[in-house]
C-alpha positions as a Markdown table, in Angstrom:
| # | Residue | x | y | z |
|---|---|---|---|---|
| 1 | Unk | 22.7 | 17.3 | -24.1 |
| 2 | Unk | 22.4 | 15.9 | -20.7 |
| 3 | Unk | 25.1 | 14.4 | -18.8 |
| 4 | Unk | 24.0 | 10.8 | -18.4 |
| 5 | Unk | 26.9 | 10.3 | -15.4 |
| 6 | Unk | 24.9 | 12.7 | -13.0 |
| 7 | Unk | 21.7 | 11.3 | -13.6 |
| 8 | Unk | 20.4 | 9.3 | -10.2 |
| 9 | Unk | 20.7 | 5.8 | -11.7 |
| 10 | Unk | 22.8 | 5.3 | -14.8 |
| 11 | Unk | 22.5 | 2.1 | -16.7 |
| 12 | Unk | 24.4 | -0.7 | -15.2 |
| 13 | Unk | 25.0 | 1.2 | -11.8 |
| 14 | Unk | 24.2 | -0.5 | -8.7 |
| 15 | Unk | 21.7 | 1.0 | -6.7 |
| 16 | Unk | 23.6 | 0.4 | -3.1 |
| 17 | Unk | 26.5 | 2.9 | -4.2 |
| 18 | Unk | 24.8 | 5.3 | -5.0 |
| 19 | Unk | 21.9 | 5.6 | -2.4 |
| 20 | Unk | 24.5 | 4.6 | 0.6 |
| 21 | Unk | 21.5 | 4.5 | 3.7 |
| 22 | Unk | 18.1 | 3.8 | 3.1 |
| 23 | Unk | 17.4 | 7.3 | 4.4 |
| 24 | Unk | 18.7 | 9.6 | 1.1 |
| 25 | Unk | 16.6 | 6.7 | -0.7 |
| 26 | Unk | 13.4 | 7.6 | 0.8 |
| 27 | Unk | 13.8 | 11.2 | 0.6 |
| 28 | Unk | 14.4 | 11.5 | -3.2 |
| 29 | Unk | 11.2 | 9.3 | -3.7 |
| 30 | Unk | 9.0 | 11.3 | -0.9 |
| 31 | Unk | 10.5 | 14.7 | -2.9 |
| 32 | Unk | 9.6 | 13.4 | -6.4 |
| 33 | Unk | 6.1 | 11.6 | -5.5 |
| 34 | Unk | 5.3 | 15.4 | -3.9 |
| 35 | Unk | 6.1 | 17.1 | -6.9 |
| 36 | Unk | 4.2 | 14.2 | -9.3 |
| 37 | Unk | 1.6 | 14.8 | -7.1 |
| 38 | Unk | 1.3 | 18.4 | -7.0 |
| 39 | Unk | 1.2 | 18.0 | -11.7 |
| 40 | Unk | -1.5 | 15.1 | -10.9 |
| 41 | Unk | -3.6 | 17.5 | -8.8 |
| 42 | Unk | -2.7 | 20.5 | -11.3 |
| 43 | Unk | -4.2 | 18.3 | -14.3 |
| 44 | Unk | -6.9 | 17.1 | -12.6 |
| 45 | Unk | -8.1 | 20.8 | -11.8 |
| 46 | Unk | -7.9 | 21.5 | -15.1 |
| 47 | Unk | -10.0 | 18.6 | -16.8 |
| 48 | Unk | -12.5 | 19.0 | -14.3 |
| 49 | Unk | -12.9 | 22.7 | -15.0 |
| 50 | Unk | -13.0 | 22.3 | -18.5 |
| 51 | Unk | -15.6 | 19.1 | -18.3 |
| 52 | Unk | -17.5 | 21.6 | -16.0 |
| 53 | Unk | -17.8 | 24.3 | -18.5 |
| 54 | Unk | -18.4 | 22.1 | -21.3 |
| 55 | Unk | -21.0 | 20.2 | -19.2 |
| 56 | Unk | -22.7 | 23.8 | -18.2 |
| 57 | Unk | -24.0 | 24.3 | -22.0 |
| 58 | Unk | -25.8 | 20.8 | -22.1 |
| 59 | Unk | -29.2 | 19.0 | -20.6 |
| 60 | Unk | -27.1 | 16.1 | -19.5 |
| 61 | Unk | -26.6 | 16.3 | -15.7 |
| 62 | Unk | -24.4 | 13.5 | -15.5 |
| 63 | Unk | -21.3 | 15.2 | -17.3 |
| 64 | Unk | -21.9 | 18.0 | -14.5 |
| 65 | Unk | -22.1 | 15.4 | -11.6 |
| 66 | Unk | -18.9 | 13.9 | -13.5 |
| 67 | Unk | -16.9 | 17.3 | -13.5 |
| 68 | Unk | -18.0 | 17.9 | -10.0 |
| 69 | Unk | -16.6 | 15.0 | -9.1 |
| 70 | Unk | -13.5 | 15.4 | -10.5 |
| 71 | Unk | -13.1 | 18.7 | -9.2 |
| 72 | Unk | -14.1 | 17.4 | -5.9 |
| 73 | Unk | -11.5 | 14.9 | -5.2 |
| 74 | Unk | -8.5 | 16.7 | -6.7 |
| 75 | Unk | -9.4 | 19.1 | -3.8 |
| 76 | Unk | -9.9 | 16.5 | -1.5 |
| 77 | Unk | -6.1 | 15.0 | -2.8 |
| 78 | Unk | -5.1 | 18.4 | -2.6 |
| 79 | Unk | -5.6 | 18.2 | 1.2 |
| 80 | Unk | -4.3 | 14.8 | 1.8 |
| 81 | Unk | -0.7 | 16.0 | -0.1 |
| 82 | Unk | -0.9 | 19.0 | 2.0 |
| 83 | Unk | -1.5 | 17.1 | 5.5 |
| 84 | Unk | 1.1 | 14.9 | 4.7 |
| 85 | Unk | 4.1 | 17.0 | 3.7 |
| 86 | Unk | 3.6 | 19.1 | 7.2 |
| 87 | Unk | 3.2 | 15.2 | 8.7 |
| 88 | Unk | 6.9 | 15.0 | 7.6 |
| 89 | Unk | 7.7 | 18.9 | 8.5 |
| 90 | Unk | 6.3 | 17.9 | 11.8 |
| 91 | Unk | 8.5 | 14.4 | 12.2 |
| 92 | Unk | 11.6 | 16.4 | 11.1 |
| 93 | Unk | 11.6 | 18.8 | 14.5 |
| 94 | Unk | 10.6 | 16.0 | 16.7 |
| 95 | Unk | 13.3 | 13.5 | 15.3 |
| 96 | Unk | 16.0 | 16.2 | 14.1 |
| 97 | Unk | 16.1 | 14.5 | 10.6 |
| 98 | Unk | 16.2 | 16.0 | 7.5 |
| 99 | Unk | 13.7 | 14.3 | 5.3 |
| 100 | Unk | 13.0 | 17.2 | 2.6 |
């Protein structure tokens, strides 16, 4: 059973005593919308592949085009969640602030 007291936000709590600076606030969403990216780009990898195969068997170029597609700009996210989390690496050693 989880403990519902160490969750980040129980029901009723106020969000200003638990998150005392803005700062702890923005890194627990910056941590978590890395990691829901990383399952985004992990799916989206996979549905592509498998549209890719199941488009190879067929006449129908557009299912192809499709798959490519898909394929395509999960890499393309895959580079934009990359450049940004050594963005923050990088403003960490400049500023001296832990972020991640």
């Amino acid at each position: 059973m989880v403990d519902i007291s160490k969750l980040p936000l129980t029901p009723g709590a106020d969000i200003g005593t638990k998150y005392t600076n803005f700062g702890t606030l923005v890194t627990l969403i910056l941590k978590n919308g890395l990691t829901l990216a990383g399952v985004i780009l992990l799916v989206l990898i996979l549905v592509g592949g498998v549209m890719y195969i199941a488009a190879a068997g067929g006449d129908d170029p557009k299912k192809l085009a499709s798959a490519s597609s898909t394929i395509t700009s999960a890499l393309i996210g895959f580079l934009v969640i990359f450049c940004s989390y050594f963005i923050i690496q990088i403003i960490e050693v400049i500023t001296g602030l832990k972020i991640l």
